[in-house]
C-alpha positions in Angstrom: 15.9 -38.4 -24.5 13.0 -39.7 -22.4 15.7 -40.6 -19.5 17.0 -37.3 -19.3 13.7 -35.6 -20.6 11.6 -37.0 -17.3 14.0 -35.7 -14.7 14.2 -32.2 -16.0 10.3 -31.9 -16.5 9.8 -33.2 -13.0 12.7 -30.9 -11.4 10.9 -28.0 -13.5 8.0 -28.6 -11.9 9.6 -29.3 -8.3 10.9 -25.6 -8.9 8.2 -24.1 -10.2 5.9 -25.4 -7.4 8.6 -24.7 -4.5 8.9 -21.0 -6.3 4.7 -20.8 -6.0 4.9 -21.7 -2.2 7.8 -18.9 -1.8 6.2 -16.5 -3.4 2.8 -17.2 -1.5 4.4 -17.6 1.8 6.1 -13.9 1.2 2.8 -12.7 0.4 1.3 -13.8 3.7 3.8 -12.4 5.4 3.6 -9.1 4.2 -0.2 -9.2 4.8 0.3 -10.8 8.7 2.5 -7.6 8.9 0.0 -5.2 8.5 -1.7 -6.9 11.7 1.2 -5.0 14.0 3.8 -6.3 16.0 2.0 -6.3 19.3 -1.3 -8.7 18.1 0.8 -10.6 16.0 3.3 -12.0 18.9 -0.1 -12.1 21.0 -2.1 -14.1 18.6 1.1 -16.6 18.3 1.8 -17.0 21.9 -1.9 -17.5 22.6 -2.1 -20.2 19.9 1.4 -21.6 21.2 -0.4 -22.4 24.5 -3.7 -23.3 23.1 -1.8 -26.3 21.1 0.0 -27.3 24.2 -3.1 -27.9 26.5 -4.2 -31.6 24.4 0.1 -32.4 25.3 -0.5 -31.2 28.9 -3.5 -33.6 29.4 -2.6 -36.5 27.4 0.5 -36.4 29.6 -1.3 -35.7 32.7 -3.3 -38.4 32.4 -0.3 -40.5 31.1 1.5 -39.5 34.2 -1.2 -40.0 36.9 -2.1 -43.9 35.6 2.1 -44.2 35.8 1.5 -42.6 39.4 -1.2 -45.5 40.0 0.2 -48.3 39.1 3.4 -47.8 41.0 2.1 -46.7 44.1 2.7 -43.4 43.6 -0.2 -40.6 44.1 -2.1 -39.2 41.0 -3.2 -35.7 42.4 -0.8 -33.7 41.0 -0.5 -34.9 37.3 -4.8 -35.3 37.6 -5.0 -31.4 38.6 -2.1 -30.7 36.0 -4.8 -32.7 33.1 -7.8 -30.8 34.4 -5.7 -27.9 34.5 -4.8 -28.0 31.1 -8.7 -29.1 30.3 -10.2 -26.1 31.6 -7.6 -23.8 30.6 -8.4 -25.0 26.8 -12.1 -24.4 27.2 -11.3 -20.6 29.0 -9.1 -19.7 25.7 -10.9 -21.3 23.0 -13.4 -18.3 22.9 -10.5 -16.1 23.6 -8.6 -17.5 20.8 -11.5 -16.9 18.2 -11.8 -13.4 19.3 -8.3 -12.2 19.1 -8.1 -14.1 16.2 -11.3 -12.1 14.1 -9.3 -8.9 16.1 -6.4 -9.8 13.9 -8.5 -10.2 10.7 -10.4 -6.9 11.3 -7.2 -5.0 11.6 -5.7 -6.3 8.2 -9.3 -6.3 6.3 -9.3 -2.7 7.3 -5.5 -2.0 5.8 -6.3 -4.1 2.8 -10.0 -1.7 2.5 -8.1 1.4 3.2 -5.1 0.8 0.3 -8.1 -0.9 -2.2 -9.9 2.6 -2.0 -7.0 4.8 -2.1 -5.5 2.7 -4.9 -9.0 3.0 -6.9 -9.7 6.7 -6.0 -6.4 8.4 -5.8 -3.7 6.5 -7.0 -4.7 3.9 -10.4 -5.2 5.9 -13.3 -8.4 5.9 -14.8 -7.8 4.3 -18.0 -6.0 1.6 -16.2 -9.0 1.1 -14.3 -11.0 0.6 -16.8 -9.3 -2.0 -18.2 -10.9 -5.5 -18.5 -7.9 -7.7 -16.7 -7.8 -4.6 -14.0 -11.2 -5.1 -13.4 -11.4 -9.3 -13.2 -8.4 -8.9 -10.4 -10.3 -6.3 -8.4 -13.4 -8.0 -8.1 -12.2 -11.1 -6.3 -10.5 -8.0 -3.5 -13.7 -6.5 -3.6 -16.2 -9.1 -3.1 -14.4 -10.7 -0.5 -13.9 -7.4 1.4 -17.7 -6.3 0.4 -19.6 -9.5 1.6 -16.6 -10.2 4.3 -16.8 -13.5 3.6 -12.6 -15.4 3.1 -10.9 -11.9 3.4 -7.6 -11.2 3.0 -7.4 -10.6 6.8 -8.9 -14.3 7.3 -6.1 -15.4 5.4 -3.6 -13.8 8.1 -5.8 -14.9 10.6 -5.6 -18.9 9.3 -1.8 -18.4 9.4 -1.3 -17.5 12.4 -3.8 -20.4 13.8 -1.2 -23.3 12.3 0.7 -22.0 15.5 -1.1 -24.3 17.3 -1.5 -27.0 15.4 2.2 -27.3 14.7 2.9 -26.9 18.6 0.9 -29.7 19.1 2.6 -32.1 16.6 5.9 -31.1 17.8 4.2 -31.9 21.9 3.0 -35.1 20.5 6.2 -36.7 18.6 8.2 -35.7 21.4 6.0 -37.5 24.1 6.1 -40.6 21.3 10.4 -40.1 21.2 10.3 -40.1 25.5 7.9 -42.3 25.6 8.5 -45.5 23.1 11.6 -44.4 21.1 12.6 -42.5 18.0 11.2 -45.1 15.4 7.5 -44.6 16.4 7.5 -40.9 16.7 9.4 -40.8 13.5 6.8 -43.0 11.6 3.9 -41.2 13.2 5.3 -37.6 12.3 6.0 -39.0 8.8 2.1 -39.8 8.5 1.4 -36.6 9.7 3.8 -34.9 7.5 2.8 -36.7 4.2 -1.0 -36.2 5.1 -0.7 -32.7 5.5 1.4 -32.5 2.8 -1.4 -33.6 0.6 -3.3 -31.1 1.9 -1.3 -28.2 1.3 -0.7 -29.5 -2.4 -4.0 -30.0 -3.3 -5.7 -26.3 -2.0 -2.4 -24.6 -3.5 -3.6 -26.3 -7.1 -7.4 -24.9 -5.8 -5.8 -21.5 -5.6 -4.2 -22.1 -9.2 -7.7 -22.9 -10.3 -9.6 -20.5 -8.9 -7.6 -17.3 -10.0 -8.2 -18.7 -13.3 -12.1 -18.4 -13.3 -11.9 -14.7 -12.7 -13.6 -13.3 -15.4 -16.5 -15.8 -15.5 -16.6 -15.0 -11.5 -17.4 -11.6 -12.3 -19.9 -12.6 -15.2 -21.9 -14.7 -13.1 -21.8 -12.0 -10.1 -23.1 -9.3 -12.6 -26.0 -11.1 -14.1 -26.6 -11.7 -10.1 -26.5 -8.3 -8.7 -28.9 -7.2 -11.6 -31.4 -9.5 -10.4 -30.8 -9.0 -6.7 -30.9 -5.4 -7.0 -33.2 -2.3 -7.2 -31.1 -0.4 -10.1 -32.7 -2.5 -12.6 -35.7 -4.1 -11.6 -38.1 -1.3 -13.3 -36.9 -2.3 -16.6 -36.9 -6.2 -15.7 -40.4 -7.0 -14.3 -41.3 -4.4 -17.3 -39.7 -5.7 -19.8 -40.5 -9.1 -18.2 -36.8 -10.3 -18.6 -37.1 -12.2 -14.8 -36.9 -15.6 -16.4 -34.6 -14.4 -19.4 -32.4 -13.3 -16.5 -32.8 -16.3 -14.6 -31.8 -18.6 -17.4 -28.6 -16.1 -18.4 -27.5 -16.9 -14.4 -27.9 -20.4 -14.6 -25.9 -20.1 -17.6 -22.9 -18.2 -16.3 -23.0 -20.4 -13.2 -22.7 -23.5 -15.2 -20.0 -22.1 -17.4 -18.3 -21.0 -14.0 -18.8 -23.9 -11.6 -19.0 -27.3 -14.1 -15.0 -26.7 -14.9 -14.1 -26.1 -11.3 -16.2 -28.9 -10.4 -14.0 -31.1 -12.9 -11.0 -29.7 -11.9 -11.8 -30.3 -8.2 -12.4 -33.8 -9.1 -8.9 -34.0 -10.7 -7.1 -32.6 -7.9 -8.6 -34.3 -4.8 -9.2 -37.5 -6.9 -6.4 -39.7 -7.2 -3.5 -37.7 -5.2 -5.6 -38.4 -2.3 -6.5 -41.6 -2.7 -2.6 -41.9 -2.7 -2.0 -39.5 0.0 -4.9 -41.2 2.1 -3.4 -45.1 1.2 0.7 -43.8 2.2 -1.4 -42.1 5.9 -3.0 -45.9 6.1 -0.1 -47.8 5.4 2.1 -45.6 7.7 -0.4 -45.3 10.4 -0.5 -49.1 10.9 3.0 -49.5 11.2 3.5 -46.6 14.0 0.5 -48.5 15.9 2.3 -51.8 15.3 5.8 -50.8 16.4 4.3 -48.5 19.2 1.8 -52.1 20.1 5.4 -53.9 20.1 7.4 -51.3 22.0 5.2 -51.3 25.2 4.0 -54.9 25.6 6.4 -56.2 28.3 5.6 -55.6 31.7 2.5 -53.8 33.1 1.7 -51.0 35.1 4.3 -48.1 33.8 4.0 -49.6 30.7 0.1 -49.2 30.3 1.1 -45.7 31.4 3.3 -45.4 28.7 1.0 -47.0 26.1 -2.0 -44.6 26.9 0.3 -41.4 26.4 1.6 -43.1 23.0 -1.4 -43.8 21.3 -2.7 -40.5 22.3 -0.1 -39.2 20.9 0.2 -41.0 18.0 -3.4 -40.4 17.1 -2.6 -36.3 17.3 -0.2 -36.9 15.0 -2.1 -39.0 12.6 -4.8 -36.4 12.9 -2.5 -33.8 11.4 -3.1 -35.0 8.1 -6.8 -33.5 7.9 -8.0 -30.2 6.7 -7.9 -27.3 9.3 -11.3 -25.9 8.9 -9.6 -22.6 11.0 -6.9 -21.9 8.3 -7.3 -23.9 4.9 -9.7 -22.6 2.9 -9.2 -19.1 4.3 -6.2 -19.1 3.4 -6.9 -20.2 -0.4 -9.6 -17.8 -1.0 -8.2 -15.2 1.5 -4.7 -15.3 -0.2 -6.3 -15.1 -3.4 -8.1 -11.8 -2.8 -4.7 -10.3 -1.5 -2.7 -11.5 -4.3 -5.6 -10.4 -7.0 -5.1 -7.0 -5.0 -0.9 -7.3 -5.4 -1.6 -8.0 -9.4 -4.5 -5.6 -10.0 -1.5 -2.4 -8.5 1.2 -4.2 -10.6 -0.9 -4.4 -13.7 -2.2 -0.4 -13.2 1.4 0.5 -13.3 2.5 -1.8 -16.0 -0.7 0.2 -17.6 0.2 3.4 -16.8 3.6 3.6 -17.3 3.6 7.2 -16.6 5.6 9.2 -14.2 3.5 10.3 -11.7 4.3 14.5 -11.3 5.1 16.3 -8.4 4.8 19.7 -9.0 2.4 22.1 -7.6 -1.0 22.6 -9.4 -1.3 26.2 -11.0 -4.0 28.5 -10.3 -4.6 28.8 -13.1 -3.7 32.3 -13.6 -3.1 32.9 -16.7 -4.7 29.7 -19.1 -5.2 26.1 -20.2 -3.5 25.2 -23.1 -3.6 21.9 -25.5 -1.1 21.8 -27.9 -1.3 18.8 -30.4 -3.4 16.7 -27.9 -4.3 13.5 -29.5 -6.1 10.5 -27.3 -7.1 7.1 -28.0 -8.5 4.6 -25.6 -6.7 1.7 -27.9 -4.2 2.0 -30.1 -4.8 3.0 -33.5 -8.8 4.7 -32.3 -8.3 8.0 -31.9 -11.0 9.7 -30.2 -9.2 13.4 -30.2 -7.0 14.1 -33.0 -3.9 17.2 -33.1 -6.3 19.5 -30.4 -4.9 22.7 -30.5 -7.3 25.0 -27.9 -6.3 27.8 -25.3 -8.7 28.3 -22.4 -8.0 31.8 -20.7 -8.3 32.4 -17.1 -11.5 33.4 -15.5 -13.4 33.6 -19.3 -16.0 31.1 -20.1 -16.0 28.2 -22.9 -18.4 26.1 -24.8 -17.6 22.7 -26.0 -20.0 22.0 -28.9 -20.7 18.9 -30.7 -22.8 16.0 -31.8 -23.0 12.7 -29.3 -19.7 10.8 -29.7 -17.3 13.9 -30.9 -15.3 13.2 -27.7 -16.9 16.2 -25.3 -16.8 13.9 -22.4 -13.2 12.8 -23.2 -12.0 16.5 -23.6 -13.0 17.2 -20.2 -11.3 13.8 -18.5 -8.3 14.8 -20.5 -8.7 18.3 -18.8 -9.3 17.6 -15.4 -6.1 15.0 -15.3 -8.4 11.8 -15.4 -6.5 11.0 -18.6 -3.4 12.1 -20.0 -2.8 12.5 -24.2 -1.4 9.5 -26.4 0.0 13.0 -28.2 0.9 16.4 -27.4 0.7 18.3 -23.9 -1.4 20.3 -21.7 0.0 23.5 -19.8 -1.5 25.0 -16.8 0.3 28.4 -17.0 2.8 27.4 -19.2 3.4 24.5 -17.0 2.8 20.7 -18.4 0.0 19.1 -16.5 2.6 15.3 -16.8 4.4 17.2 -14.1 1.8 18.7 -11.8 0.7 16.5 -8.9 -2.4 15.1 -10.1 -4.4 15.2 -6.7 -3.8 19.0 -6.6 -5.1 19.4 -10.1 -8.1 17.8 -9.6 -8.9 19.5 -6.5 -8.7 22.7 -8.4 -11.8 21.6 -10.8 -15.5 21.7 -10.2 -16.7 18.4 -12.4 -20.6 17.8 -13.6 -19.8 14.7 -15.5 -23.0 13.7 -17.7 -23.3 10.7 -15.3 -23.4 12.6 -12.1 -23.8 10.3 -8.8 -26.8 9.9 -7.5 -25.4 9.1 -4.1 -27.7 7.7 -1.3 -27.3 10.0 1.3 -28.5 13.6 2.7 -29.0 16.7 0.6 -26.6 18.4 2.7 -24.0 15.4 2.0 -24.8 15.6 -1.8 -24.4 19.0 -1.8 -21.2 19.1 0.5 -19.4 16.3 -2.1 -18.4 19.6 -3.8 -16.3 20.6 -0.9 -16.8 17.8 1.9 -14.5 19.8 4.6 -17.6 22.6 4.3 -20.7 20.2 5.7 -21.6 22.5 8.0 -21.7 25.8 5.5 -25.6 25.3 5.7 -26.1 28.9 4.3 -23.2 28.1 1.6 -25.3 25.3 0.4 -29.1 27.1 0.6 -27.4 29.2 -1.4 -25.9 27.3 -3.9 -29.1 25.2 -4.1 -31.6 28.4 -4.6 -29.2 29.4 -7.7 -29.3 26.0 -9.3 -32.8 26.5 -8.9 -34.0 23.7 -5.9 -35.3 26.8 -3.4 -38.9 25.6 -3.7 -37.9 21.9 -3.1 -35.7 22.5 -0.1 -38.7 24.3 1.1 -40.9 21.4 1.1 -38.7 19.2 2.9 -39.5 18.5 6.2 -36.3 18.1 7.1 -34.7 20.0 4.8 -31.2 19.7 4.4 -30.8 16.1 6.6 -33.3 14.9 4.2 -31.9 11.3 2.7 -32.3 11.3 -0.7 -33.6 7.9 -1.2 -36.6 6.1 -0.4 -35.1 3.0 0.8 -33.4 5.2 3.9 -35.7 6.1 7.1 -37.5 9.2 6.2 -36.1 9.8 2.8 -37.4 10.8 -0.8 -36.2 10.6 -3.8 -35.9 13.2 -6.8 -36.6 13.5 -10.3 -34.3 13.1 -12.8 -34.2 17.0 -13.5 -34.0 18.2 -9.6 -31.0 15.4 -9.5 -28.9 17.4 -12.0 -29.7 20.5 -10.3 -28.3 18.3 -6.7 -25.4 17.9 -9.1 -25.2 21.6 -10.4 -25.5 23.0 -6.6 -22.4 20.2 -5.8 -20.0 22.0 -8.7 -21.0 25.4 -7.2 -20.3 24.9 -4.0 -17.3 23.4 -4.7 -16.8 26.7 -6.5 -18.0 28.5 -3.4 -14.7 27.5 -2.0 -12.1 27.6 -3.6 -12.6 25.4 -7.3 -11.1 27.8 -10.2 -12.0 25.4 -12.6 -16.0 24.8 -13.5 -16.8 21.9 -16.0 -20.0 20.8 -16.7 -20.7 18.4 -18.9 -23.7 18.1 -20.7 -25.3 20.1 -17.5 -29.0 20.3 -18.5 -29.6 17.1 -20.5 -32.5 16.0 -17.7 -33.9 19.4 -17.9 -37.1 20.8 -19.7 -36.9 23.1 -22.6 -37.7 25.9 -20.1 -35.5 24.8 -17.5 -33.0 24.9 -20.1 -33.1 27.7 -21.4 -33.5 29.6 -17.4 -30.2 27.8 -16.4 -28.1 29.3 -19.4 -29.8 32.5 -18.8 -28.4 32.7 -15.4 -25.2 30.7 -15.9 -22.4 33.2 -16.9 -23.9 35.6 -14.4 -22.8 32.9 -11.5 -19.8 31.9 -12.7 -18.4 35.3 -13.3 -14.7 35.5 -13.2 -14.4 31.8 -13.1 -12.7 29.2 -15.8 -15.6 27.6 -16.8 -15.9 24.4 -19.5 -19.4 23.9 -20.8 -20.2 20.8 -22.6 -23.1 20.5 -24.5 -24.6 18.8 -28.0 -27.2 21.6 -28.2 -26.0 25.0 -30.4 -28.6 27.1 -29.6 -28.2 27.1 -25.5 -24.6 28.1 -25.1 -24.3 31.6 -27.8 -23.5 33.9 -23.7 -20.2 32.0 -23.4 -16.9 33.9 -24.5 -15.6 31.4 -27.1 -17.5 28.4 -28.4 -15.8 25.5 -29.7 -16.9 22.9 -32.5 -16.0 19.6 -31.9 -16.5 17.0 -34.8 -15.1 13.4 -35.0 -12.4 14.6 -32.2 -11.6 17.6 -34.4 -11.9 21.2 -33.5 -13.7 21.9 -36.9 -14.8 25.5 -36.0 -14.2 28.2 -33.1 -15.0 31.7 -32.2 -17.7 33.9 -30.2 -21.7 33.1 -30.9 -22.0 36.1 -33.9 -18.4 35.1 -35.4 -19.5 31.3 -35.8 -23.0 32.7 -37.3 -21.5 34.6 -39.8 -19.1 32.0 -40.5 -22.2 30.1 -41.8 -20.5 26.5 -41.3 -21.4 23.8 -39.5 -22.0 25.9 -36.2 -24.6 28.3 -37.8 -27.0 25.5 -39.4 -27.1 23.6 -36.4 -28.0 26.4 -34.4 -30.6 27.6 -36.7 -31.9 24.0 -36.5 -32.0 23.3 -33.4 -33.2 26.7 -32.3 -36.6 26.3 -34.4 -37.0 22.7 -32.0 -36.1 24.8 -29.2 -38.0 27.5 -29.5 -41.0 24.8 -30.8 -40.2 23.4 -27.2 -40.5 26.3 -25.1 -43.9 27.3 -27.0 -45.6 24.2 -26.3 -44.6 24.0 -22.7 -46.1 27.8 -22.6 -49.9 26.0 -23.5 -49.9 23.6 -21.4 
């Protein structure tokens, strides 16, 4: 069984690594494509000539000692060598440029598709999935810190255009020049060499893709300590050299096995790879020695242009610095970007719709909506809830009775394990998502605190509006930031952050209201849809309570969702909805829900007592 066993292990693993080298040679050239026709024939002819100028000079040189020693004169072949000489030095700067050209252009496709894919296209669940997330990283850092991009990777390709022009040049100087055994001998050294090569950074790649998840580990513990968003809570909770030994550890438990498997793969196979390019070296020198040691004069002319030769061939067998590690990690990032869109879908599963969003018109339905984020933990459980046009809702509950899933489930973020949402009577699986979700003005409970003007926070609510300034004074006065708009100097071209040329940053309470002013403006033109989740939770009692006061009032005529844990703040809105271990437990208007004396009505009367408590003691102060 051994007999037969051995071959078919080693042919399995003959295909299995000739399958790996199809499969990454397909992915490079689907990436090289994205370069465009016109800079990839450029790049290829420029590197075509670039590896023909060592072939022009050797032979130059070859030709002008052949020229001396028979009498003949040297000037042409000499100014064809210097030629040859200078024109490598001229392109060589030229090459490098048109060579990061090429790299830019594909990095910029690969960042382009990454962000749509992540924005627009991957479901949100699927994103948030844990083998999603290892695959995106690798895209991510490599395109973040550009360091071994994807576009590098098309880049390297195209660079082995010289370097396989001048091992063809070379073997066929050594075929003209001393016969077919030496050239065949030298381009077997070179071929085995680079073989070796190849094989060992394809088994990097293997490795590599396999330390994903510690990768983004060790890179997390990093960017904590690195970073501003945490360093409050570090140097006061002095957790700098907790932190720095948690690195360490994720480092070691990251680099030690790559260190080991490094060791494995350019260990022995190279000491065998390196002892065949010996072995096979000295024979092409002592056949080439043998070939050309009659006679002088043409001879030695013959000789020079051979060993040159022979020693470009020989030096084929090293790594290129200019494609072999970019293409390892480079090809990595692409193909961790190819997996991360196969494994959404594979997530997803869903159809994606294609039918125009409704208004709506008429109201939001959920019939039997059920939702888990794992199988078998439902977070929502057989909603049944209608939401009419242009009335107003509250969404009621203690933390963790799925408020915030409700409202991704709403806005198309998610879509139901069970039962369907209509928009009008039409089923939201068939309405093209992107058009839903432009219909909705979202507050999420954690709003984005984005590092850029007030004008630009504001505008995120309708970005093709940045220059509605009175649209957003005007949003921003009923969210209640008049007073702080009027102290900025520069008012709406303020940056919000300190760390930006002029900037200032807010408290937590005037950054809802940034947030608030975003969902009304968005409003402003053209949202139908309002949602806010959990919209005053950095406010004061006062605050509070002035915000509701004034709420219904802006949002008149508007289908608006208000999420909220606190009872007593949200008895204005037409219908308010109890929500209680992903159960709709109790619904009805403010007085309905009091007189039903359930759930609703004791945890109103409680937390209105704290409320009111609240409001009093902010009164004496």
């Amino acid at each position: 069984m051994g007999a037969t066993g051995t071959p078919t292990t080693i042919t399995g693993r003959v295909r299995n690594r000739l399958g790996e080298r199809r499969a990454a040679a397909a992915q490079l050239r689907q990436l090289i494509a994205r370069a465009g026709p016109r800079w990839i024939v450029g790049t290829s002819l420029l590197h075509l000539v670039c590896g023909s100028m060592p072939v022009v000079f050797l032979v130059g040189i070859g030709a002008a000692l052949h020229a001396l020693a028979t009498g003949g004169r040297p000037t042409l072949p000499l100014a064809a060598a210097l030629a040859a000489f200078l024109a490598q030095q001229v392109l060589v700067p030229v090459q490098f440029a048109v060579s990061q050209a090429v790299a830019r252009r594909v990095d910029a496709y690969c960042s382009t598709r990454l962000m749509r894919h992540a924005l627009q296209q991957a479901p949100l669940r699927a994103l948030e999935s844990a083998a999603v997330a290892d695959k995106l990283h690798d895209a991510v850092d490599a395109l973040t810190l550009m360091r071994l991009t994807p576009g590098m990777a098309a880049e390297g390709t195209l660079a082995l255009v010289a370097r396989y022009t001048q091992l063809v040049g070379a073997t066929t100087v050594l075929l003209v020049t001393v016969g077919p055994l030496p050239a065949v001998l030298a381009l077997a050294v070179a071929l085995v060499g680079r073989f070796g090569q190849t094989e060992a950074f394809h088994s990097w790649g293997r490795v590599i893709v396999g330390f994903r998840s510690t990768r983004r580990r060790a890179a997390y513990v990093r960017d904590l300590g690195i970073g501003t968003a945490a360093a409050k809570e570090i140097r006061t909770l002095g957790l700098v050299d907790w932190l720095e030994r948690r690195f360490t550890a994720e480092a070691d438990a990251m680099l030690r096995p790559q260190w080991s498997e490094r060791r494995r793969i350019y260990g022995r196979p190279f000491a065998v790879y390196a002892a065949i390019g010996v072995v096979g070296a000295v024979a092409a020198l002592v056949v080439l020695s043998g070939a050309t040691t009659t006679g002088a004069g043409a001879h030695v002319a013959r000789l020079t242009m051979a060993v040159q030769a022979a020693v470009l061939c020989i030096r084929f067998g090293v790594m290129f610095p200019e494609s072999d590690v970019k293409l390892v990690y480079g090809r990595a990032a692409w193909q961790a970007m190819l997996e991360a869109e196969e494994l959404t879908a594979a997530i997803d599963g869903e159809r994606i719709g294609d039918l125009p969003a409704p208004g709506p018109s008429r109201a939001i339905e959920l019939r039997g909506v059920s939702f888990a984020y794992r199988p078998g933990s439902d977070v929502l459980h057989g909603l049944d809830l209608t939401i009419p046009a242009g009335r107003s809702l509250a969404v009621v509950g203690v933390n963790g009775a799925g408020k915030t899933t409700l409202v991704k489930l709403l806005s198309g973020l998610y879509r139901p394990t069970e039962g369907v949402i209509l928009a009008d009577g039409v089923d939201l699986a068939e309405v093209d998502g992107a058009q839903w979700q432009r219909r909705f003005a979202v507050t999420f409970q954690d709003y984005v605190r984005y590092q850029l003007t007030l004008r630009e926070n504001v505008a995120m609510g309708a970005v093709d509006h940045l220059d509605d300034t009175e649209g957003m004074l005007d949003c921003l006065r009923q969210a209640g930031l008049a007073d702080l708009v009027a102290g900025l100097d520069r008012g709406l071209e303020t940056p919000l952050s300190r760390m930006l040329p002029g900037g200032r940053d807010l408290s937590g309470g005037q950054w809802q209201r940034v947030a608030l002013a975003r969902s009304l403006f968005a409003v402003r033109h053209g949202a139908t849809v309002l949602v806010l989740d959990e919209p005053t939770a950095q406010l004061d009692a006062r605050g509070e309570a002035e915000f509701y006061d004034a709420f219904l009032d802006l949002t008149m005529g508007v289908t608006s969702v208000v999420i909220s844990h606190r009872f007593s703040t949200v008895r204005r809105a037409d219908r308010i909805v109890v929500l209680d271990g992903g159960r709709i437990t109790e619904q009805g208007s403010h007085d309905e829900l009091v007189a039903l004396d359930g759930h609703y009505a004791r945890m109103f009367a409680a937390q209105a007592r704290r409320f009111a408590g609240a409001v009093a003691g902010e009164g004496t102060r």
